[in-house]
Structure formats: structure tokens, C-alpha cells
Kinemage of the C-alpha trace (Angstrom):
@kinemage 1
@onewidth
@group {chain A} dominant
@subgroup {mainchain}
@vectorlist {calphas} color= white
{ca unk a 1} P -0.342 15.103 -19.953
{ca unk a 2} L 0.320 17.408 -17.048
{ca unk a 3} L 1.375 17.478 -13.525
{ca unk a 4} L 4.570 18.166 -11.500
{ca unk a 5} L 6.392 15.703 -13.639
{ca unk a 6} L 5.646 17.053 -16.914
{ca unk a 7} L 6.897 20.532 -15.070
{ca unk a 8} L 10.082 19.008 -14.335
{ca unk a 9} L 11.330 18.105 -17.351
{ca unk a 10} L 10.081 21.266 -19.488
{ca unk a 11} L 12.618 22.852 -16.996
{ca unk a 12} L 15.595 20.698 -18.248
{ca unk a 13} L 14.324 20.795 -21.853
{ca unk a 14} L 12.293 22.945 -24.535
{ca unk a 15} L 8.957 21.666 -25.149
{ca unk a 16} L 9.357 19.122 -27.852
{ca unk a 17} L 12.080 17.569 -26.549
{ca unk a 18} L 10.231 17.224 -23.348
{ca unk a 19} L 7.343 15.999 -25.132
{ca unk a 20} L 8.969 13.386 -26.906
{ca unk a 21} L 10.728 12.198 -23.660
{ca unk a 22} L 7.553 11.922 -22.248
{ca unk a 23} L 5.912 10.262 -25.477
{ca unk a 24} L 8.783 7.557 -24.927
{ca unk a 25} L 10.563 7.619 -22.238
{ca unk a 26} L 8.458 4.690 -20.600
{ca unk a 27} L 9.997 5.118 -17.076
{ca unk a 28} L 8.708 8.581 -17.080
{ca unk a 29} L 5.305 7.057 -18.028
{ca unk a 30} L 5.263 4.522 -14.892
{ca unk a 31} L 6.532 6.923 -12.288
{ca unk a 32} L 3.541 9.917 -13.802
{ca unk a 33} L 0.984 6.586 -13.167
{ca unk a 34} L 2.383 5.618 -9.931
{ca unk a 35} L 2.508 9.539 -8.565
{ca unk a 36} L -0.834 10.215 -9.225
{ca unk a 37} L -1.567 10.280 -5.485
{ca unk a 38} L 0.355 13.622 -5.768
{ca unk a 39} L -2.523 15.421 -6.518
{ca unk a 40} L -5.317 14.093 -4.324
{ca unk a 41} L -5.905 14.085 -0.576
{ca unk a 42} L -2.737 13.512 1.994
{ca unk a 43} L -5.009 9.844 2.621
{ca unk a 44} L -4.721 8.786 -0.943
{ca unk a 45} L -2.019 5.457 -1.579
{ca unk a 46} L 1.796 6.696 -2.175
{ca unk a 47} L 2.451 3.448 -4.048
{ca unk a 48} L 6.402 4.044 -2.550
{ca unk a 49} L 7.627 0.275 -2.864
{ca unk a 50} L 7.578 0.320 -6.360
{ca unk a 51} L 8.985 3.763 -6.605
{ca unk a 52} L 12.035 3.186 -4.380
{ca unk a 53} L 12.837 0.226 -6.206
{ca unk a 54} L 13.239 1.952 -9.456
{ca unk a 55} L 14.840 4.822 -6.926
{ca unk a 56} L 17.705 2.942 -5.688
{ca unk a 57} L 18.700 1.501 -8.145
{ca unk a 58} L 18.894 4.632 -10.461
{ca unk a 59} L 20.631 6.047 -7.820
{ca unk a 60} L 23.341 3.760 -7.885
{ca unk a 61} L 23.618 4.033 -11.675
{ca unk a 62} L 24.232 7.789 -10.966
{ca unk a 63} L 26.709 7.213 -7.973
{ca unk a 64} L 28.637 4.517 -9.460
{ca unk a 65} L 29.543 6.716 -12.787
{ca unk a 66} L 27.736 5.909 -15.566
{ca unk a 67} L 25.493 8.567 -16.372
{ca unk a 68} L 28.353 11.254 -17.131
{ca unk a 69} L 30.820 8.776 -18.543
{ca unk a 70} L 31.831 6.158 -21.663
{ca unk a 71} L 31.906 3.586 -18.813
{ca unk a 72} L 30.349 -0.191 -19.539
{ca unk a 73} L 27.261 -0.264 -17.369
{ca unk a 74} L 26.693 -3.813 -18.531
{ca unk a 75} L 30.065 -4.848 -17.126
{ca unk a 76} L 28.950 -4.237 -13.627
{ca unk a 77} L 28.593 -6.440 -10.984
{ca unk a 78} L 24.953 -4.767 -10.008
{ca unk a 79} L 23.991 -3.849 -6.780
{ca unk a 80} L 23.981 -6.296 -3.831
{ca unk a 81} L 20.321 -7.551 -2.970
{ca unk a 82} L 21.307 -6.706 0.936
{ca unk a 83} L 21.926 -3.412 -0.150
{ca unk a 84} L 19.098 -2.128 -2.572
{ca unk a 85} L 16.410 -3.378 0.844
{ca unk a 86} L 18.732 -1.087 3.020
{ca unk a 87} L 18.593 1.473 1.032
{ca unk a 88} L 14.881 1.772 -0.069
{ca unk a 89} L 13.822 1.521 3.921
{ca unk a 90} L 16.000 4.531 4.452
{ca unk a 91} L 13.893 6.611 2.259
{ca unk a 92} L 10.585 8.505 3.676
{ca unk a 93} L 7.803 6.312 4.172
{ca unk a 94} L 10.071 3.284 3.610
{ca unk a 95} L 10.973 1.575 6.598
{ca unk a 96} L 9.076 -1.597 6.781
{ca unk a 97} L 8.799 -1.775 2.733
{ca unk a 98} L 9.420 -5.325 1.698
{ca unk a 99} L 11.688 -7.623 -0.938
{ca unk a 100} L 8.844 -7.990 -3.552
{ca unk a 101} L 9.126 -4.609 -5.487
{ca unk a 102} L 12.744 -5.450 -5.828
{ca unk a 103} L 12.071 -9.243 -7.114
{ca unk a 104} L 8.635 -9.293 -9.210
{ca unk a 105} L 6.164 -6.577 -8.481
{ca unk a 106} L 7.780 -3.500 -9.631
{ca unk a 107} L 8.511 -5.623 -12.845
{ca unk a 108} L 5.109 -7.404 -13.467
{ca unk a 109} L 3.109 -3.978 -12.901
{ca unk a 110} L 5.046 -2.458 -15.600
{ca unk a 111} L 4.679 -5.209 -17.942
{ca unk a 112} L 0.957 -4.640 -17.085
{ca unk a 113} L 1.335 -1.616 -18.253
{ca unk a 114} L 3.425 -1.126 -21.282
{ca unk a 115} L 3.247 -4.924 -22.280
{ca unk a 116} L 2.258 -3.722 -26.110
{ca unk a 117} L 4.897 -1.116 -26.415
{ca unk a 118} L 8.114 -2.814 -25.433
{ca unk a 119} L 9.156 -5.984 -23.384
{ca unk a 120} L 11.901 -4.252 -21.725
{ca unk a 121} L 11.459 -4.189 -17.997
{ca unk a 122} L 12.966 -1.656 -15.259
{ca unk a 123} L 14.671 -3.863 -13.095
{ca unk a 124} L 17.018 -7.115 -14.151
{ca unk a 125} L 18.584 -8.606 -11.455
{ca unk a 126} L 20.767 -12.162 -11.201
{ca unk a 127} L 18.946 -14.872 -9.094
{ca unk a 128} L 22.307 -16.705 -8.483
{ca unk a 129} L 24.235 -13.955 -7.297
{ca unk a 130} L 21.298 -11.365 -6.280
{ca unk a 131} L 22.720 -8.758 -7.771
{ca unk a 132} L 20.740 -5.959 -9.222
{ca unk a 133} L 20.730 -3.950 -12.047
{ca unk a 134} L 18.065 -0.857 -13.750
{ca unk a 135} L 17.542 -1.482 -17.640
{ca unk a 136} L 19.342 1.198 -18.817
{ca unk a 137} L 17.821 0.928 -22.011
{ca unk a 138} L 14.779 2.211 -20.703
{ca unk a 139} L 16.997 5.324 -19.333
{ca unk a 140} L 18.385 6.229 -22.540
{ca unk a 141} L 15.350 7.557 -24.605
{ca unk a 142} L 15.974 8.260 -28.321
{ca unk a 143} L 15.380 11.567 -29.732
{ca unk a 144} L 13.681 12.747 -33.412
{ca unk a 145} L 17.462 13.337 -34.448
{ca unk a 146} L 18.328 9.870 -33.424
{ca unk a 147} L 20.230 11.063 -30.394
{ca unk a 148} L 19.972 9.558 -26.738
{ca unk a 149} L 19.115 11.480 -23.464
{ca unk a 150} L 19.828 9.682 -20.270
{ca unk a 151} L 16.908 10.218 -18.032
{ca unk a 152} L 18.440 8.622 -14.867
{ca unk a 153} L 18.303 11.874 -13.194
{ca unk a 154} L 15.117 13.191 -13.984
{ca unk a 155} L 14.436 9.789 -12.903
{ca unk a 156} L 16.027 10.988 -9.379
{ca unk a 157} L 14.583 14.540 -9.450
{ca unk a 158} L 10.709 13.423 -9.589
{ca unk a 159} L 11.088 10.700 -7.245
{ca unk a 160} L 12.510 13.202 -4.732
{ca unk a 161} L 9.937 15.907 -5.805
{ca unk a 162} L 7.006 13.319 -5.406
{ca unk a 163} L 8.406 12.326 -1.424
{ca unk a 164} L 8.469 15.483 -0.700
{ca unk a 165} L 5.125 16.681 -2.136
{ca unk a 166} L 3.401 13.767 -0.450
{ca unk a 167} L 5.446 14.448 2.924
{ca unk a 168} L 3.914 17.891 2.572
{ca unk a 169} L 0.367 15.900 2.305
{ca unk a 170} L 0.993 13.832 5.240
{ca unk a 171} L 1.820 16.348 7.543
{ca unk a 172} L -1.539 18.020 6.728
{ca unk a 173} L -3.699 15.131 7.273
{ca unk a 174} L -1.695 14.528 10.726
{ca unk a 175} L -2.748 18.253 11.366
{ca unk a 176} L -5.949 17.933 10.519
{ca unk a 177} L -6.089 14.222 12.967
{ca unk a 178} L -4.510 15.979 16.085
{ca unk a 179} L -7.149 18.991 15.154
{ca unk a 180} L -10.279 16.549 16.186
{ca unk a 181} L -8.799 15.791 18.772
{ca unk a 182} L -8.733 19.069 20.104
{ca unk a 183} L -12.593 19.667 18.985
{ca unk a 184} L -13.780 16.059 19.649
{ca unk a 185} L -15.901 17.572 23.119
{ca unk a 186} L -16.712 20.518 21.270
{ca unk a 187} L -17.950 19.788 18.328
{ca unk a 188} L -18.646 15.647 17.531
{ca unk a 189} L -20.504 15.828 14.949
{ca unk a 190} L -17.503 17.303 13.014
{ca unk a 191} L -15.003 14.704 13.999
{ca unk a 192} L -17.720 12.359 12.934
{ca unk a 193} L -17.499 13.503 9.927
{ca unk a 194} L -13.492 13.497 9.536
{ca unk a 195} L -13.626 9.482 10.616
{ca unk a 196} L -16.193 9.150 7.930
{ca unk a 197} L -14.837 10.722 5.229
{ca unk a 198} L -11.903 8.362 5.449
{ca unk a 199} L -13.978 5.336 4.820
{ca unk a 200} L -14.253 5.044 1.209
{ca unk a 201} L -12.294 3.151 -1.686
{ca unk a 202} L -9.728 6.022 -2.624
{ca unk a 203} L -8.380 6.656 0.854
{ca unk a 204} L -4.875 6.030 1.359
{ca unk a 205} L -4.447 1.762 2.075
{ca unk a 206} L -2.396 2.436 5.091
{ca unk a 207} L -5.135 5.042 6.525
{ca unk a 208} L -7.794 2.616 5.860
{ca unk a 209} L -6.134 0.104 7.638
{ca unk a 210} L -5.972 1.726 10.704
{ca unk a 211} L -9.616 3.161 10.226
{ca unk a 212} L -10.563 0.234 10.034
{ca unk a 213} L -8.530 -1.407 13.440
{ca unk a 214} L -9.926 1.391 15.419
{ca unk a 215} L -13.578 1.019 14.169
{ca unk a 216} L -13.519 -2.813 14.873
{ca unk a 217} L -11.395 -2.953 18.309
{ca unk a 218} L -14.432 -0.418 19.814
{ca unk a 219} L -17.182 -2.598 18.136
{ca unk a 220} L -15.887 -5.522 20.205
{ca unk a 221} L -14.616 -4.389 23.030
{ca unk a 222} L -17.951 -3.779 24.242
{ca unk a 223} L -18.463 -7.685 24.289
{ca unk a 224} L -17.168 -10.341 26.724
{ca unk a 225} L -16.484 -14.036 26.785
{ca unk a 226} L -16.484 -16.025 30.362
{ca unk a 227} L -14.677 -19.363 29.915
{ca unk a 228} L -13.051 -21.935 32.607
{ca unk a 229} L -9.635 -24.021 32.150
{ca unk a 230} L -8.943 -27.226 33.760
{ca unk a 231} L -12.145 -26.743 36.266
{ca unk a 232} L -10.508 -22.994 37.593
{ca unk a 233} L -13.127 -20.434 37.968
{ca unk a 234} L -14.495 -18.752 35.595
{ca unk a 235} L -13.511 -15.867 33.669
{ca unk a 236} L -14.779 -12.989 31.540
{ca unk a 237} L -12.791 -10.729 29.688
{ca unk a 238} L -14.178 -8.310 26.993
{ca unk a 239} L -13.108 -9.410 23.086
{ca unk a 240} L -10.121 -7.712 22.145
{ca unk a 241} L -8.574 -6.937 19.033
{ca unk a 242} L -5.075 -6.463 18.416
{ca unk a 243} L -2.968 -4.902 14.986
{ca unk a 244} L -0.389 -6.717 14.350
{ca unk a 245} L 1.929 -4.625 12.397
{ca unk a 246} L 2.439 -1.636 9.995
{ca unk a 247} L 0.711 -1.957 6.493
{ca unk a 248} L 3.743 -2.750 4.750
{ca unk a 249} L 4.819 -5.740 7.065
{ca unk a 250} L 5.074 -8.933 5.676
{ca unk a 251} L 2.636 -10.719 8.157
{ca unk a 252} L 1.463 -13.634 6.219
{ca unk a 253} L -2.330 -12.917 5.945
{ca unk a 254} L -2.980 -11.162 9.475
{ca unk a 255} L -3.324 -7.559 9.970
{ca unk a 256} L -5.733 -8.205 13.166
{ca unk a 257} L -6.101 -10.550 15.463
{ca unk a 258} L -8.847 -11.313 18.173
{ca unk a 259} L -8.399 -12.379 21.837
{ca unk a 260} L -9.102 -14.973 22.971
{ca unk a 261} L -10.800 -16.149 20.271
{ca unk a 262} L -8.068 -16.639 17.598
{ca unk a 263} L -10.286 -14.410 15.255
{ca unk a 264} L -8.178 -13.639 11.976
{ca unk a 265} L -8.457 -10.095 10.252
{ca unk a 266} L -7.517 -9.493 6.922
{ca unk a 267} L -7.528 -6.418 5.275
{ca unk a 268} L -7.486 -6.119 1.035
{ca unk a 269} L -9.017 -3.599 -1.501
{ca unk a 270} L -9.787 -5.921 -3.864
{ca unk a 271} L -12.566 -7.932 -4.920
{ca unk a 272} L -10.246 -10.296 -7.025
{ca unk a 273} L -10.784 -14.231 -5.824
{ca unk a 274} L -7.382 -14.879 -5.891
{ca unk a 275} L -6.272 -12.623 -3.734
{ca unk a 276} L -8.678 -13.812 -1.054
{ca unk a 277} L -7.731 -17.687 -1.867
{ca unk a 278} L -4.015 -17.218 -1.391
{ca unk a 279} L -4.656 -15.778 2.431
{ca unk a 280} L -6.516 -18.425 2.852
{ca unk a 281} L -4.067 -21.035 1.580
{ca unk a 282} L -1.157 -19.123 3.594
{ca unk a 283} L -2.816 -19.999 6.547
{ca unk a 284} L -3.669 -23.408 5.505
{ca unk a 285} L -7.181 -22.600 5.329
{ca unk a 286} L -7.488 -21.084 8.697
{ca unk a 287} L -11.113 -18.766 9.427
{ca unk a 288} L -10.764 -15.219 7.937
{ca unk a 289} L -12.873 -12.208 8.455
{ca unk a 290} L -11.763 -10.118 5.351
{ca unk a 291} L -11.889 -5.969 5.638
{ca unk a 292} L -12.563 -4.947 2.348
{ca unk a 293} L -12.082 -1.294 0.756
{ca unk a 294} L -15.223 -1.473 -0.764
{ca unk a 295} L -18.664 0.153 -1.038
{ca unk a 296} L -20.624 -2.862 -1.357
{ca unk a 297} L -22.677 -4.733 1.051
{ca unk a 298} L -20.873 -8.065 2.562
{ca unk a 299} L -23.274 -10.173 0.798
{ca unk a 300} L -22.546 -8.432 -2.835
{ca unk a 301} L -18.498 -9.009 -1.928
{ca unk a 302} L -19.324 -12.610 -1.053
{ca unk a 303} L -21.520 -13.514 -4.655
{ca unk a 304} L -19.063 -11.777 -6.891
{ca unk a 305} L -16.171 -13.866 -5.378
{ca unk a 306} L -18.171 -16.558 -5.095
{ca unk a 307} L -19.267 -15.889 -9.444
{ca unk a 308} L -15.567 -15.330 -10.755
{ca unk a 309} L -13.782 -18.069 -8.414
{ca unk a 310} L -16.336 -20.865 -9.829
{ca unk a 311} L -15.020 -19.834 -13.264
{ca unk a 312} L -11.420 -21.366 -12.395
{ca unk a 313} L -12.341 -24.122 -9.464
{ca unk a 314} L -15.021 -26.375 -10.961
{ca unk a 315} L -14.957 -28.509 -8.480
{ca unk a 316} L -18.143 -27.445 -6.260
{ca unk a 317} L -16.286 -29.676 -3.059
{ca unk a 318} L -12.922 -27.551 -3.602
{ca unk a 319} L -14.760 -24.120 -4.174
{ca unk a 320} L -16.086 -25.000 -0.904
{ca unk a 321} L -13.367 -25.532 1.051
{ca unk a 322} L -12.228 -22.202 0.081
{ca unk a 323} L -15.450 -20.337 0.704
{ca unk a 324} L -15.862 -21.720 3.808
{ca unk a 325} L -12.602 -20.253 4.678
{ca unk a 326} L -14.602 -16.441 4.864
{ca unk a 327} L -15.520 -16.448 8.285
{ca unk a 328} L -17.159 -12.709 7.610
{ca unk a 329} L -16.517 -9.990 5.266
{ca unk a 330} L -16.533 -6.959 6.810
{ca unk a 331} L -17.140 -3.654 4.312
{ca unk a 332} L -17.496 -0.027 4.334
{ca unk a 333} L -21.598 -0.230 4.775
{ca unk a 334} L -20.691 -2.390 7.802
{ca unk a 335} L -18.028 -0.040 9.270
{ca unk a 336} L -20.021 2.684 9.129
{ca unk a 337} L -22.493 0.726 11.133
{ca unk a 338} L -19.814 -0.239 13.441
{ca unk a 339} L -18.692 3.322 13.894
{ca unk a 340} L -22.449 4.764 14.498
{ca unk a 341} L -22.871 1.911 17.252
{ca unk a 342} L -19.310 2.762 18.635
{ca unk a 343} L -20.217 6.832 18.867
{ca unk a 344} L -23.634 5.775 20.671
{ca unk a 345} L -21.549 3.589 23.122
{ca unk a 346} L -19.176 6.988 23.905
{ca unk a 347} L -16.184 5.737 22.124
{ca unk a 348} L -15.783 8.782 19.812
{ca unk a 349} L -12.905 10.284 22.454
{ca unk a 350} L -11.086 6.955 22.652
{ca unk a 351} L -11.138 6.320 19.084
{ca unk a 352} L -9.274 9.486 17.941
{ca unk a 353} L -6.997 8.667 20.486
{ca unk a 354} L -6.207 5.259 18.775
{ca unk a 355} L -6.450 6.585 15.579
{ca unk a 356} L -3.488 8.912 17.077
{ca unk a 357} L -1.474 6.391 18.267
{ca unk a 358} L -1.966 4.025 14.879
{ca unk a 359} L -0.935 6.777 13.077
{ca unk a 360} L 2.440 7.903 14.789
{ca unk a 361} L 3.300 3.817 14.612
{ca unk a 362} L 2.688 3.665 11.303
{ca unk a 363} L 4.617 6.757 10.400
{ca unk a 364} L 7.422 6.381 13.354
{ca unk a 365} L 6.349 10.282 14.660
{ca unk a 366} L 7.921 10.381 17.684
{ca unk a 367} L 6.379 12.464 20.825
């Protein structure tokens, strides 16, 4: 195993010590999975909700005095819920991160995980009081002598190493986005390119997101509607498609939205019927156009859903209600469509423009 992780511990410790905190120190496992973005492009996912819940809680472990001291850990009250949210949306990248790290996800990935090696967890936390602790069983890691060493923080040390490594990335890649836009007149078959390149299943969630918005809002702008209320005059207005919030907003099942229409957009990188079905049944089986990170034609998406949700629903009148739920799935085949028609309609300009403006939103980059 290597990486910046593996670098930071062989400077606190010789190497089989290191190695053996590695071999079983199962914290250090999950955060070397979960960093692996680390060492890809600035557009691949940080995975930070997760992190900073492990993070803050750590951290108070540390600040509160019981990683340098005899002190009951188990006798503490645990950290207020209020507090662990306000804390984790302090960090980089964190300020629109939501409760479920905190409650279940963190929790359930690394059962996923490390489910046949021990049923310890990283976070335990009181439901009645919502109160918050980190297992520090998994932070005391047992060495060949029988000894313990506390890896709270190395815990702290490669979650700050990994930020700033990946802040490092980000600035790039907004380099690189401002860069096209002072080419775009110049040289458009480069920025082509650049837009391109970020449609495909290992680009960052957030970037893809946006990609994604930009690619569709030109696609339909170009189309109008004329309607009449009440016997008024008529009136046509072009389709227009709105975002309706950074990637990590809780938003209930709508990333886009489509006026006048009411068109729902949904965007997901899965392929996993359940995910699909519970949008749908948050919205109480409201039309959705899924978005889906994917390099498979809309009609492929649709059939494997289709194959692995008649597995569970065997009702053909209830898989249908579902199904008709998809109103369109939208891929990356058909986005690169969409952005080849956009580019022929002169929209290149405007879209790295919005791509821009998505991006310092998403990021809160200030002018």
C-alpha cells in the first residue's frame, strides 16, 4: 500500500510499526479508500462528508483531553449533534455538507467495508440525547508487543494533508476553467475538448453536475413554448432550466428544474434501481428526467433498471407505476450530443461562462 498516507505515518514510526498500524488500524484503512481522489485529476469526487465526520469528531477527542491523558473517554457526555454539523461545514469544501454522514452513512459504508474483520463502527452516537461519540477502540490499534498506539492524530494529520492536497487540485482545475475562457475565440476546438473531457464516469460528482446543467440549459433554451391564461394573449417564452442548489444540498430529488413546464432533473451515478425508485417515491411519483454518470446509451440505463428492479417488485402493475415515473434518462452519449448541437447553435462562449459562474457557487469563490 502506498500513497501520502502511508508517507505520513512512516514519518511518526519505523517501518513495521507503521506497517502493522496500517495492517490494523481500520480507520487508517477507510480514510486511504476514501482519499483515493488524492491522486487523480482536481475533477475526481473528494468524498469530504464522510471524512469530516470521522474529522470532527476525532478532533474533539483530541481537544477535550483524552489522547494524552488516563482520562475516561467513555464517561463523556459526547459531542452535541448541533455542534459536530457546525463544525464539519466550517471545514474546506464543507459548507452545505449534510446530517447523514454524521447519522448512518459514514457508519454503513464502513461496515461495507470491513464487515468481515470487525463489527466495530467509527461513529456511536445517542439518539435520545444526540450526542456523539468516535469508537475509540478503533483509535487505539494494538501492536506485535501487545501495546496500544492512539491514532487519533494521525487520524487529524491525513485528513488535513488530504484537504489541502485536493485544495491544491481544485485550484488547478479552476485555472485551467478560467484558461478557456480566455482561448474560447481563439482556439474552440480546444475548449471543446476541456468540456468533453469532463463528461465521463470518474469526473468529480459535483463537476458533473454542473457539466451537465450547463449542457442541458443551452440544449433548451433554444426552444419556446407559447401558451394563454384565462383568454390573455398569448405568450412564448424559450424553455428554461434552472439549478437548484449546490451538489451537497439536501433538495429532495431535484437538482434541475424546467420553466414553465415543471420538468424535474435528477442527477445520480448509479445504475442501482433503488436509488432511482426512492426519487421517485420522494416526490410521490412525480415525472423525472434522470442525468446519469454513465457511458451507456439511455435505452441500455432504462433495460438494466428495468432487469434488476423486476427481481424485487413482482408485481408487473407496481413495477409500472415506478417506470413510468422516468420521464427520460439523459446520459453521457446524449450530452455529448447535446453539447455538439449547443456548439453548432454558438453557445460555446456562453457556456464557459456558466460553467464559470456554477463553479464559483459551488465553491463560494468570491470575485
Amino acid at each position: 500500500m502506498e500513497g501520502f498516507i502511508v508517507d505520513i505515518v512512516k514519518e511518526h514510526y519505523d517501518s513495521k510499526q507503521a506497517e502493522r498500524l496500517m495492517k490494523y488500524g481500520y480507520l487508517l484503512q477507510y480514510l486511504d479508500n476514501k482519499t483515493k481522489s488524492v491522486d487523480r485529476s482536481s475533477k475526481s469526487r473528494g468524498s469530504f462528508a464522510n471524512i469530516y465526520a470521522i474529522y470532527v469528531l476525532v478532533e474533539d477527542y483530541i481537544k477535550k483531553g483524552y489522547l494524552d491523558s488516563d482520562s475516561d473517554y467513555s464517561s463523556y457526555e459526547g459531542m452535541m449533534f448541533t455542534d459536530a454539523l457546525t463544525r464539519t461545514r466550517e471545514l474546506p469544501f464543507g459548507e452545505k455538507i449534510q446530517n447523514h454522514a454524521l447519522n448512518n452513512r459514514c457508519n454503513d459504508e464502513f461496515r461495507k467495508f470491513f464487515n468481515a474483520n470487525t463489527a466495530e463502527v467509527p461513529i456511536i452516537r445517542d439518539l435520545n440525547t444526540k450526542r456523539y461519540w468516535i469508537n475509540e477502540n478503533l483509535l487505539e490499534v494494538e501492536s506485535s508487543e501487545g501495546r496500544k498506539t492512539n491514532i487519533a492524530q494521525l487520524c487529524i494529520e491525513i485528513i488535513d494533508k488530504y484537504v489541502e492536497l485536493k485544495m491544491e487540485n481544485f485550484s488547478t482545475f479552476f485555472d485551467e476553467l478560467n484558461s478557456q475562457k480566455e482561448i474560447v475565440s481563439k482556439d474552440p476546438d480546444s475548449v471543446v475538448s476541456f468540456i468533453s473531457g469532463l463528461l465521463n464516469p470518474n469526473s468529480d460528482a459535483r463537476i458533473f453536475e454542473i457539466v451537465s446543467y450547463v449542457i442541458i440549459k443551452y440544449h433548451y433554451i433554444t426552444q419556446r413554448i407559447s401558451y394563454r391564461i384565462d383568454g390573455a394573449a398569448e405568450q412564448t417564452i424559450p424553455l428554461t432550466v434552472y439549478k437548484t442548489g449546490r451538489t451537497n444540498a439536501n433538495d429532495g430529488g431535484i437538482d434541475y428544474i424546467m420553466i414553465p413546464l415543471g420538468r424535474i432533473f435528477q442527477v445520480t451515478e448509479v445504475l442501482d434501481f433503488k436509488k432511482y425508485f426512492l426519487d421517485i417515491d420522494k416526490l410521490i411519483h412525480y415525472p423525472i428526467t434522470f442525468v446519469v454518470k454513465q457511458d451507456i446509451s439511455p435505452d441500455g440505463a432504462l433495460k438494466k433498471i428495468r432487469e434488476e428492479a423486476s427481481t424485487k417488485y413482482t408485481d408487473p402493475e407496481v413495477l409500472g407505476h415506478y417506470l413510468d415515473c422516468f420521464e427520460e434518462i439523459i446520459t453521457i452519449p446524449t450530452l455529448k450530443n447535446m453539447l455538439a448541437d449547443n456548439i453548432k447553435n454558438g453557445f460555446l462562449s456562453d457556456m464557459v461562462d456558466e460553467l464559470i459562474t456554477q463553479c464559483k457557487v459551488e465553491y463560494n469563490i468570491e470575485d
